[in-house]
C-alpha positions in Angstrom: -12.2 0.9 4.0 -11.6 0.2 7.8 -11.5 -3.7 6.9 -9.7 -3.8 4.1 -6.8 -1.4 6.3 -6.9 -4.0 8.7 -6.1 -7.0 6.6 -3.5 -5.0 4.7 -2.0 -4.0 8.1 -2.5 -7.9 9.3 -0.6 -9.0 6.1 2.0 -6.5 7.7 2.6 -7.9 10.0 3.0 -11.6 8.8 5.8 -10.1 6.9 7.5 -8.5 10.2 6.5 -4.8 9.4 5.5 -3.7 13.2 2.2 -2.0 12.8 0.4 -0.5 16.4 -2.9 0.7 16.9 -2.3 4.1 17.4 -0.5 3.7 14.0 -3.6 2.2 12.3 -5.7 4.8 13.8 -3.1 7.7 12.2 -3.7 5.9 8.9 -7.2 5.8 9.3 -7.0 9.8 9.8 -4.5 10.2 7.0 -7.7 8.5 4.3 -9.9 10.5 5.3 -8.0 13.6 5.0 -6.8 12.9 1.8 -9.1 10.8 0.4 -9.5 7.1 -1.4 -9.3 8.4 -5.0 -5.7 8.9 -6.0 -3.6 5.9 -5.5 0.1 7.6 -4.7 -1.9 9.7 -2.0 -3.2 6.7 -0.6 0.3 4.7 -0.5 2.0 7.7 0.7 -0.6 8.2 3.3 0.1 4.7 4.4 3.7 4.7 4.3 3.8 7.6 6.3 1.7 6.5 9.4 2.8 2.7 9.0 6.3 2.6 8.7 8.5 3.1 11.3 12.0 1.7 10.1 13.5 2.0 6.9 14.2 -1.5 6.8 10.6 -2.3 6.3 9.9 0.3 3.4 10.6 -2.6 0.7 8.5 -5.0 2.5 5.5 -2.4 2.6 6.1 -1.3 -1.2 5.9 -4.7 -2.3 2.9 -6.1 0.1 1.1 -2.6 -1.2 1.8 -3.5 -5.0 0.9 -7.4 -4.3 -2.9 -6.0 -2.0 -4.1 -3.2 -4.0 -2.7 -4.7 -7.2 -4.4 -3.0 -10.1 -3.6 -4.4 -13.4 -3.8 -1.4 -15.8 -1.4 1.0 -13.4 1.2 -2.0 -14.1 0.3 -2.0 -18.0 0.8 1.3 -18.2 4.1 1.5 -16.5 5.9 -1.6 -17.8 7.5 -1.8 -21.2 8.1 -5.7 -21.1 7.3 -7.5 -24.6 4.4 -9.7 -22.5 2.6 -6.6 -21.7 3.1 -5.3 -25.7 2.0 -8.7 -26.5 -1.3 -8.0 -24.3 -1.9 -4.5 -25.3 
């Protein structure tokens, strides 16, 4: 868990989304209190403790979508004729 945080929170900050320690460290805490297993708790929890401006809550939605990209959550969701197509 602790390295894939850190890349995601590397890949962060490539994008300009300020990320401390301490802030790492809170996220860290935030997983392990509410666990690994539910996806939405896990991007909340790391919106929460690792964004500080609204003006990087885009660039953090779309860098969680693009690291923890899980291809049934977006089959499920999307209604495009591809994803009819691959169903």
């Amino acid at each position: 868990m602790l390295d894939r945080l850190h890349e995601f929170t590397a890949l962060l900050r490539k994008n300009g989304v300020r990320t401390s320690t301490a802030e790492v460290m809170d996220a860290v805490r935030a997983l392990s209190a509410c666990g690994l297993s539910e996806r939405d708790t896990v991007r909340s929890a790391l919106s929460t403790t690792l964004v500080k401006r609204q003006e990087d809550q885009a660039p953090f939605d779309e860098l969680f979508e693009l690291f923890f990209y899980q291809p049934r959550q977006i089959l499920r969701r999307s209604q495009a004729p591809q994803v009819d197509a691959l169903r």
